[in-house]
C-alpha positions as CSV (number, residue, x, y, z in Angstrom):
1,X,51.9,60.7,81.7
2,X,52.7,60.9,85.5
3,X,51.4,58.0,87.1
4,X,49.4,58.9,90.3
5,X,49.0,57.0,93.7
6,X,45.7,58.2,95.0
7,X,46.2,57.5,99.1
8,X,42.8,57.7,100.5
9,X,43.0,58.6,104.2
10,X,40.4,59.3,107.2
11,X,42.0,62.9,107.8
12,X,44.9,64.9,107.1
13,X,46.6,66.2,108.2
14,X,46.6,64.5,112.0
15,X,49.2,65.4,115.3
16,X,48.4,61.4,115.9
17,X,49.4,59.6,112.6
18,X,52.7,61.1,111.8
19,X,53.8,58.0,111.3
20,X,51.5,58.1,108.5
21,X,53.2,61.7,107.0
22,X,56.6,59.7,107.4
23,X,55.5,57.5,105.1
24,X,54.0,59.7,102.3
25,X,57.2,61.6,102.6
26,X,59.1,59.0,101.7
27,X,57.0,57.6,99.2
28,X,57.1,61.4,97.5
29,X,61.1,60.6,97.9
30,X,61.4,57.6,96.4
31,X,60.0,59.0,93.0
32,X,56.0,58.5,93.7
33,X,53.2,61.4,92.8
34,X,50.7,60.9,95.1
35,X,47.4,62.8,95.2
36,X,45.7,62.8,98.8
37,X,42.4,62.2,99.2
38,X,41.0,62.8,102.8
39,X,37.3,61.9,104.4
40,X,37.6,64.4,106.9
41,X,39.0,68.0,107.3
42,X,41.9,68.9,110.0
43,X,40.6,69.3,113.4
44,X,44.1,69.7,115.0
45,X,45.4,73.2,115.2
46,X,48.9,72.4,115.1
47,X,50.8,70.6,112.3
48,X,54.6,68.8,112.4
49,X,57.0,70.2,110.1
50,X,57.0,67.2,108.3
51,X,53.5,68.4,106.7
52,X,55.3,71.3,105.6
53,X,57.5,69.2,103.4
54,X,54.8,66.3,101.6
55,X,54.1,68.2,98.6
56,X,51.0,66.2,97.9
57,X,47.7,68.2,96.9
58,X,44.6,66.9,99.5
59,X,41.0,66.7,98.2
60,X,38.6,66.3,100.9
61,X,35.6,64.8,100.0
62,X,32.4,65.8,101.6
63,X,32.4,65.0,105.5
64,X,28.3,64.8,105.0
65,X,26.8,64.2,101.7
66,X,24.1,66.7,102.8
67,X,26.3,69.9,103.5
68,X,27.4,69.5,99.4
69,X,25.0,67.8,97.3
70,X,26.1,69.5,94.4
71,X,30.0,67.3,94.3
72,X,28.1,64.0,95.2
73,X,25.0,64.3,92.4
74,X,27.9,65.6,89.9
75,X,29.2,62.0,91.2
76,X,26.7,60.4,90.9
77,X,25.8,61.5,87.2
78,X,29.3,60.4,86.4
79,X,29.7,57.5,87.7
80,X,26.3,56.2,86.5
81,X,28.2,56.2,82.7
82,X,31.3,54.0,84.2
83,X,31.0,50.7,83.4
84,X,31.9,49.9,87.0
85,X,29.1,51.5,89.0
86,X,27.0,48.9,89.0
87,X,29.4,46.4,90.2
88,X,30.6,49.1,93.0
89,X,26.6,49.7,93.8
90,X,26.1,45.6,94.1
91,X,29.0,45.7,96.8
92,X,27.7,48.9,98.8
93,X,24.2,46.8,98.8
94,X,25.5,43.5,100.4
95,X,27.4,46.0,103.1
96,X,24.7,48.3,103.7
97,X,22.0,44.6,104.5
98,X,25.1,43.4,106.8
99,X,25.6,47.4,108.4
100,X,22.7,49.6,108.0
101,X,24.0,52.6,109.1
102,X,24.5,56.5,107.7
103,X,27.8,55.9,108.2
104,X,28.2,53.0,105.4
105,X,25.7,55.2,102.8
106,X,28.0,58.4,103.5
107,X,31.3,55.8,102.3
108,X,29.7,55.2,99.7
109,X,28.3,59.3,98.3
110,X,32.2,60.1,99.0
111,X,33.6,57.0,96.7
112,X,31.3,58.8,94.0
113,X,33.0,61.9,94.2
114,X,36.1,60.5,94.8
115,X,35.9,58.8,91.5
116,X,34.3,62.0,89.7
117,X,37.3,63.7,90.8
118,X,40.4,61.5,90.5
119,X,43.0,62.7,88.1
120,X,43.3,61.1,84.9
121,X,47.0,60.5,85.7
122,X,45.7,57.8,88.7
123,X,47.5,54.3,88.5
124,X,45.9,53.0,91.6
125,X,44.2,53.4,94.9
126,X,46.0,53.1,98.6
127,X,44.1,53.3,102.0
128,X,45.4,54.2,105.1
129,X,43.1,51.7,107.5
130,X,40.7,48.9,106.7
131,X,37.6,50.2,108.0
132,X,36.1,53.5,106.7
133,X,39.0,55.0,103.8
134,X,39.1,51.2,102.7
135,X,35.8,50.7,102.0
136,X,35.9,54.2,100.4
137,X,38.8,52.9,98.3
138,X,36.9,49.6,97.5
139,X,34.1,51.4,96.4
140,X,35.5,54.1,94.1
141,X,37.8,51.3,92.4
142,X,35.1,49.5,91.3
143,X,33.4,52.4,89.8
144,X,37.1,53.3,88.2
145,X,38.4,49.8,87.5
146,X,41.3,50.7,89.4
147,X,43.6,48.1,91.2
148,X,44.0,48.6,95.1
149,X,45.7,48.1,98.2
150,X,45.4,48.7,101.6
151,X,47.5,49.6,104.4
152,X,46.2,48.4,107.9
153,X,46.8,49.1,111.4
154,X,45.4,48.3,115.0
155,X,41.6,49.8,115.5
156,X,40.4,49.1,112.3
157,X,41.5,45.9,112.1
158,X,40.1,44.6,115.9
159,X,36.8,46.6,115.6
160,X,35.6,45.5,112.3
161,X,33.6,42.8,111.9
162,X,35.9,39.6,110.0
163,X,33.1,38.9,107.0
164,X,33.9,42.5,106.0
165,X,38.0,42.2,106.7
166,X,37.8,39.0,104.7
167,X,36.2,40.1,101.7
168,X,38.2,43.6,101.4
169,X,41.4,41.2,101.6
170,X,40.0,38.7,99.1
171,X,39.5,41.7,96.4
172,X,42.3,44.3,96.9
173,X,45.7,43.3,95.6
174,X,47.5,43.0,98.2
175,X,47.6,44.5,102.3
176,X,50.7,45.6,104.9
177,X,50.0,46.0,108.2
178,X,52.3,46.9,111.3
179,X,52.3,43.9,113.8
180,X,52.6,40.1,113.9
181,X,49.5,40.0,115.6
182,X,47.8,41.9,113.1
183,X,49.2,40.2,110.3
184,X,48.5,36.5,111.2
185,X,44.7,37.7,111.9
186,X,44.6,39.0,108.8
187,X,46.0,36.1,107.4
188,X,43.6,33.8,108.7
189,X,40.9,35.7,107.2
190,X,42.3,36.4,103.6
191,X,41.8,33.1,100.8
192,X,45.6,33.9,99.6
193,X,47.3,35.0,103.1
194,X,50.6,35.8,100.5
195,X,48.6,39.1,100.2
196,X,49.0,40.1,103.6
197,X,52.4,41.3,104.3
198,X,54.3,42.6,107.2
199,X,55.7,45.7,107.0
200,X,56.6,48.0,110.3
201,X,56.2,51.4,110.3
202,X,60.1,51.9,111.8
203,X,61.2,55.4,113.0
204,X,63.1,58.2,110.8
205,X,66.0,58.4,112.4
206,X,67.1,61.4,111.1
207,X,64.2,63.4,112.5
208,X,65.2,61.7,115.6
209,X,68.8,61.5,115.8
210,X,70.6,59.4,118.7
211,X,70.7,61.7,121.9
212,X,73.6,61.8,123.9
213,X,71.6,61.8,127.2
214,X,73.8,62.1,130.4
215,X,73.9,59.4,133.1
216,X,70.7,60.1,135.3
217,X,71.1,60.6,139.0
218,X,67.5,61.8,139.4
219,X,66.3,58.7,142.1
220,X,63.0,59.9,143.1
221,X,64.7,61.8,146.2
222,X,65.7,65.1,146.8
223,X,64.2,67.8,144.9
224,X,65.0,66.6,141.5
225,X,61.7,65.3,140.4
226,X,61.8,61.9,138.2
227,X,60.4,63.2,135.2
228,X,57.9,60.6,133.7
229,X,56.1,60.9,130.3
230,X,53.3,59.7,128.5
231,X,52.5,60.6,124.8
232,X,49.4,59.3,123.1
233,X,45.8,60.2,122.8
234,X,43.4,60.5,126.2
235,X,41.1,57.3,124.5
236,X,40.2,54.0,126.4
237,X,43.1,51.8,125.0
238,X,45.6,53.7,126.6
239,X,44.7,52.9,130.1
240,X,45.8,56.6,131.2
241,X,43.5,56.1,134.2
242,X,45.3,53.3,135.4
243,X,48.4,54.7,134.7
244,X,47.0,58.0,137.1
245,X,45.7,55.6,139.6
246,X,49.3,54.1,139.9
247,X,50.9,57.4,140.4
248,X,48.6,58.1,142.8
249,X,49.5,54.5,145.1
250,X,53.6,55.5,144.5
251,X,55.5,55.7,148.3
252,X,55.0,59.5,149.2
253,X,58.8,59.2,149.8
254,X,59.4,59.4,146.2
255,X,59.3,63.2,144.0
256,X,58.3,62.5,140.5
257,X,56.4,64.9,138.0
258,X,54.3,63.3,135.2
259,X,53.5,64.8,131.7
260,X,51.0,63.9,129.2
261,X,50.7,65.1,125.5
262,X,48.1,64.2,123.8
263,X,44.2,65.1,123.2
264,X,41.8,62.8,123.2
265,X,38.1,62.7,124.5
266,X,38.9,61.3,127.9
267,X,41.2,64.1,129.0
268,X,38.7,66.1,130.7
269,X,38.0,62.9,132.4
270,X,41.3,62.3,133.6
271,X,42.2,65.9,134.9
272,X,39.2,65.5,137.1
273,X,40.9,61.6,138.6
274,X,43.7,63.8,138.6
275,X,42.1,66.4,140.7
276,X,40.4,64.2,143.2
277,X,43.6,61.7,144.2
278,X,45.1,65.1,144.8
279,X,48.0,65.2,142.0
280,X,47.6,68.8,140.5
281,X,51.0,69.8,141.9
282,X,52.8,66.8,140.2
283,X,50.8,65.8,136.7
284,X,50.1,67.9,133.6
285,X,48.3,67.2,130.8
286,X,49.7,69.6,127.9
287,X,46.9,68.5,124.7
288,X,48.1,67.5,121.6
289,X,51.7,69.3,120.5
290,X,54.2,68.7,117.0
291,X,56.6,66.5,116.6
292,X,59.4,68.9,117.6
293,X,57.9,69.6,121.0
294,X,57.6,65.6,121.8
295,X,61.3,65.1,120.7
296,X,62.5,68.1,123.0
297,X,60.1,66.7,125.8
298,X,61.2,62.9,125.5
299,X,65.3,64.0,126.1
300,X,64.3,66.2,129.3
301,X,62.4,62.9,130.7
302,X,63.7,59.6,132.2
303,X,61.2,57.6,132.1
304,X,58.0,56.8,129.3
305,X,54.9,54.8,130.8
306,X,52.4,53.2,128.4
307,X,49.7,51.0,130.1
308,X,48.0,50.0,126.9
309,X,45.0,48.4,127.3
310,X,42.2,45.8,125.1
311,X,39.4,48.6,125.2
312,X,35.7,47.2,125.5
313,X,34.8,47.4,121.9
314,X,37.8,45.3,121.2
315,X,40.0,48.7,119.4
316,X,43.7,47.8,120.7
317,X,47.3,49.4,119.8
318,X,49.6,47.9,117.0
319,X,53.3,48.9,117.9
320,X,52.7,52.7,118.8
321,X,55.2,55.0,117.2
322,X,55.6,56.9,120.1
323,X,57.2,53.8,122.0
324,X,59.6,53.6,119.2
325,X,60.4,57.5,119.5
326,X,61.0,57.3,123.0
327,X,63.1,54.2,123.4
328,X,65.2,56.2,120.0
329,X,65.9,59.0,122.6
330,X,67.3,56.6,125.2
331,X,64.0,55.9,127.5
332,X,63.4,53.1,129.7
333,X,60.0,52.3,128.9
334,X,57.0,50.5,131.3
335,X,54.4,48.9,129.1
336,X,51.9,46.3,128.8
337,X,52.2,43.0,126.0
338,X,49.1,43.9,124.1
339,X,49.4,43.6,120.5
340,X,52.9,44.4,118.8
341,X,54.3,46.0,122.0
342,X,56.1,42.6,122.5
343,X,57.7,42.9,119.5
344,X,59.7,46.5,120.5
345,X,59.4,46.1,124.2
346,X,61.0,42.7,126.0
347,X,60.4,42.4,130.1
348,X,63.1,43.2,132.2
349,X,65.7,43.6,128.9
350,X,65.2,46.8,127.3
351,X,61.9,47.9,129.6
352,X,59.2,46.9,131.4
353,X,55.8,45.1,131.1
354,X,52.8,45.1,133.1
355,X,49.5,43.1,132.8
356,X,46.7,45.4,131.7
357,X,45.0,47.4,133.9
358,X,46.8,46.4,136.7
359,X,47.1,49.0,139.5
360,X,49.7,47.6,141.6
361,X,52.1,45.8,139.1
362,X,52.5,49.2,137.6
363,X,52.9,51.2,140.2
364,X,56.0,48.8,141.5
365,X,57.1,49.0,138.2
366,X,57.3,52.4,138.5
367,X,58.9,53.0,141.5
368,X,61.2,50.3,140.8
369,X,62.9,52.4,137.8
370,X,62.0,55.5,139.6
371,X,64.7,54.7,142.5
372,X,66.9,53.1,140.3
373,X,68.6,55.2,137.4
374,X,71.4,52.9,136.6
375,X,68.5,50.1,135.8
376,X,66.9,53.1,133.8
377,X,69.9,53.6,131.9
378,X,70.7,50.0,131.3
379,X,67.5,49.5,129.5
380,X,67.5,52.6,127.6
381,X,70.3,51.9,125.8
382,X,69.2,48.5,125.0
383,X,65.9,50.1,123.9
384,X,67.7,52.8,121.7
385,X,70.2,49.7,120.3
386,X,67.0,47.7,119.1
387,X,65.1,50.8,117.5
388,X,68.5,51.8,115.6
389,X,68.9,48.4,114.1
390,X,65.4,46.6,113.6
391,X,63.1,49.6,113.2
392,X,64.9,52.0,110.7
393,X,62.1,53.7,108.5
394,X,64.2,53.9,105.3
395,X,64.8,49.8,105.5
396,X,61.1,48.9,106.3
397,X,59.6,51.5,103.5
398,X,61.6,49.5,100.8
399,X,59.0,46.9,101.5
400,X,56.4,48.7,100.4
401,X,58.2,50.6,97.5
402,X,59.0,47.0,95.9
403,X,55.1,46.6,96.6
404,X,53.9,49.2,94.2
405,X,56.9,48.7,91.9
406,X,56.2,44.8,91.8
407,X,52.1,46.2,90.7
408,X,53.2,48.2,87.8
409,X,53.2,51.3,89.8
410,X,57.0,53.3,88.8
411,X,58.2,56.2,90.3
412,X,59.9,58.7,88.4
413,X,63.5,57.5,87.7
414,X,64.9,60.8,88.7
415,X,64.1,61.4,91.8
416,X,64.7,57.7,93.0
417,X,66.3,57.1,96.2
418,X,66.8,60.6,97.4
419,X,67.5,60.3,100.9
420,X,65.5,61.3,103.5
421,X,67.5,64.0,105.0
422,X,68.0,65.8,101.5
């Protein structure tokens, strides 16, 4: 019989996680079955071409136990005859006294259909973030007696409280996450930190092949705009309204034109800021768009601008994806050092970073690689050298294959190692 990965996620699929879709692809390429299992239904309207080609079946469990009662009372009749329910039900309990909320009681109705409706063929369990699919995962294993693992990444490691990061560590079998930041956190909280491992996402570099982008001349003068670009959801951690607020204190001497892609619940926000400092004429904000759009967008610009930011409830970035994509497409890049930004993006070498939330620094920024294409090009190319060597997706996911190999998970012998491109 097949063995099955079940790969519990919080929805699929997403315009914003394709760096998860890049990895279930190449998990389906290196010889795994995997059977999706989402919390939430799509919301985006557009998909990237790589959802086309993950061959997966999805199973979304019930977004609210109330809108189908009859899945979770068929799961909860079943899972009252595993041996395991009580043990999941003790664990759900000792969360629910610590978080007493209808989010934590709605984890646990869709880890009882979740383990109703596994198939037989299911080896183990693998969550896409520590917070909500996790405990989801922690839960239904328990019913099962299934061995799990977890894949963590930036929000739902820095907004969850540590008592319930430590004890999801201390019982899965083992973790990756995508920064060093995260990882020694997680580390710290874990009884055996050899659990935690560091594994980066990395970039597929054949869906984004080196560009042979033409020496800029574009210098902010003339009638050649300076084309900056900023990919990423409109959410607090992105400090996007810093980012407008600097574009709005650049000399008027210099022409630029800035471009957002992303949705996000701040961008009605930030077309109004963009509205009242009077930058209609040179900012758009295009919504969220595939993969294919980005990649065309990010070799027509010459310049990506990321002011992450340490949002109030403590949610951060890891390493974004999109940083990696940009700098793979010959991008100078202007950032901040939060998180695993430090680890792609070095000051003054291959970009640029700014404190946080600093109005001034990144607007001189800015303008400084604004007027200056050569410096633009200089770092770009350092940029694109660094992605190309450290952050290749194929070398990074045989981490993780050796993971599930080294747990008694084998992928089918057959299709092992088919490259990505094939």
């Amino acid at each position: 019989m097949t063995q099955t990965i079940a790969v519990v996620l919080k929805g699929y699929p997403r315009l914003s996680e394709s760096f998860i879709a890049q990895e279930l692809l190449s998990l389906e390429r290196a010889g795994f079955h995997l059977n999706l299992v989402s919390l939430r239904h799509p919301t985006d309207k557009a998909r990237h071409p790589i959802h086309s080609e993950i061959k997966a079946p999805v199973n979304y469990l019930p977004e609210y136990l109330h809108e189908e009662p009859v899945r979770v009372f068929k799961g909860l009749t079943s899972s009252l005859r595993r041996r395991g329910f009580f043990q999941a039900l003790r664990l759900f309990l000792k969360d629910l006294v610590r978080d007493p909320t209808r989010n934590r009681v709605r984890r646990f109705g869709q880890a009882l259909v979740m383990a109703e409706e596994l198939p037989p063929q299911t080896a183990w369990i693998y969550a896409h973030f520590i917070h909500t699919p996790c405990s989801v995962a922690r839960y239904c294993s328990a019913i099962v007696g299934l061995d799990w693992s977890c894949s963590a990444h930036a929000k739902d490691i820095w907004t969850s409280p540590d008592w319930e990061l430590s004890e999801k560590l201390n019982d899965m079998s083992w973790c990756v996450t995508c920064t060093s930041v995260g990882h020694k956190h997680l580390q710290s909280l874990a009884n055996d930190p050899s659990r935690v491992h560091l594994v980066y996402h990395g970039l597929d570099l054949d869906r984004f092949p080196a560009f042979e982008r033409p020496a800029s001349t574009r210098d902010g003068t003339g009638n050649d705009p300076v084309r900056i670009l900023t990919v990423g959801r409109a959410v607090e951690k992105k400090g996007l309204d810093t980012l407008i607020a600097a574009l709005a204190q650049l000399p008027e001497t210099l022409n630029w034109r800035w471009t957002h892609i992303g949705g996000g619940v701040l961008k009605d926000k930030l077309a109004l800021q963009i509205k009242e400092l009077g930058l209609e004429n040179r900012a758009e904000m295009l919504g969220a768009k595939p993969q294919e759009f980005v990649l065309e967008t990010c070799r027509e610009s010459d310049l990506f601008v990321l002011p992450s930011r340490i949002a109030a409830d403590g949610d951060r970035d890891g390493l974004p994806n999109v940083l990696i994509e940009a700098q793979s497409q010959g991008l100078a890049c202007v950032s901040t050092p939060v998180s695993g930004i430090v680890e792609l993006v070095e000051d003054g070498v291959n970009g640029l970073l700014t404190p946080p939330d600093d109005v001034a620094r990144l607007r001189d920024a800015m303008a400084k690689l604004i007027s200056n294409p050569g410096l633009r090009d200089e770092m770009a190319q350092r940029g694109e050298r660094k992605v190309r060597t450290r952050f290749d997706h194929m070398s990074t996911m045989d981490d993780l294959v050796t993971l599930f190999e080294e747990s008694g998970v084998q992928p089918l012998k057959h299709r092992h190692a088919v490259p990505v491109d094939a």
